[in-house]
C-alpha positions in Angstrom: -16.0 16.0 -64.1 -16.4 12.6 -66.2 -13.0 12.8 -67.5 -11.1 13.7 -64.1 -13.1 9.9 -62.9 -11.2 6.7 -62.5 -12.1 3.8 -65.2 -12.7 2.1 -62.0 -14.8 5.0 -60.5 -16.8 5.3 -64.6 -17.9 1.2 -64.4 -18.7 1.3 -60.7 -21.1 4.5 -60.9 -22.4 3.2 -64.3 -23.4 -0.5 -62.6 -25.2 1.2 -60.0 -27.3 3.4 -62.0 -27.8 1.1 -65.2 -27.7 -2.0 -63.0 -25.6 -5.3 -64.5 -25.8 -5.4 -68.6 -26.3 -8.3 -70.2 -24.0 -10.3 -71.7 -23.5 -9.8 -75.4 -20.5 -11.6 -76.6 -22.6 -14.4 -78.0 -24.5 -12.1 -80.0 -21.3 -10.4 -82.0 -21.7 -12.9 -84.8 -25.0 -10.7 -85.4 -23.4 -7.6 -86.4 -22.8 -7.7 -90.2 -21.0 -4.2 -91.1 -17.1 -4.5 -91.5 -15.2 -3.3 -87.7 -11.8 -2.3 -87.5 -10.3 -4.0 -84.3 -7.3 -2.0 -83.1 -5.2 -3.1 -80.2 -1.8 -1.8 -79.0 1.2 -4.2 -79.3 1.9 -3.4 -76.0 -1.7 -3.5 -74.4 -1.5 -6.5 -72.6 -5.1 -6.4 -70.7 -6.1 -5.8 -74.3 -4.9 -8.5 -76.9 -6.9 -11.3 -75.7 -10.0 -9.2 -75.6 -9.0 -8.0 -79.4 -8.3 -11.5 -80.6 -12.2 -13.0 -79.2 -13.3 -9.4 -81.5 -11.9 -9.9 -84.4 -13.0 -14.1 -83.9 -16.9 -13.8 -83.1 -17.3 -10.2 -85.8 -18.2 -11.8 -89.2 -16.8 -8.7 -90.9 -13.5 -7.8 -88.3 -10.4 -7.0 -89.1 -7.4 -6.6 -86.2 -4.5 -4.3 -86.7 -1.8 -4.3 -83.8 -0.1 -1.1 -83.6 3.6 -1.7 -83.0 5.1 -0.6 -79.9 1.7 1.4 -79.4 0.1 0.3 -75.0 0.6 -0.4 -71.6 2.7 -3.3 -70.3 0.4 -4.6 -67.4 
């Protein structure tokens, strides 16, 4: 039943029954194993978000699969 669920529909029922999460983009720099960032070339919504990743995670890495997402 999850999977047949909008992302839209998933965030919305998780906000009302976890309530707001804290932010934690400040607290990235405080993860110290190595993370593999992958983004789509394509995945517009996506490449910022990627880039501010692979920026505040001391041990990141980014790979852009070409021609790989979603033109928004």
């Amino acid at each position: 039943a999850i999977a047949a669920q909008t992302p839209h529909g998933i965030a919305n029922f998780a906000r009302r029954i976890a309530g707001p999460a804290s932010p934690v983009i400040d607290r990235l720099g405080e993860i110290d194993v190595p993370a593999l960032v992958i983004v789509g070339e394509k995945d517009d919504a996506y490449l910022r978000a990627a880039e501010v990743l692979e920026a505040r995670l001391p041990r990141a890495e980014r790979r852009t699969i070409a021609g790989a997402g979603l033109l928004q």
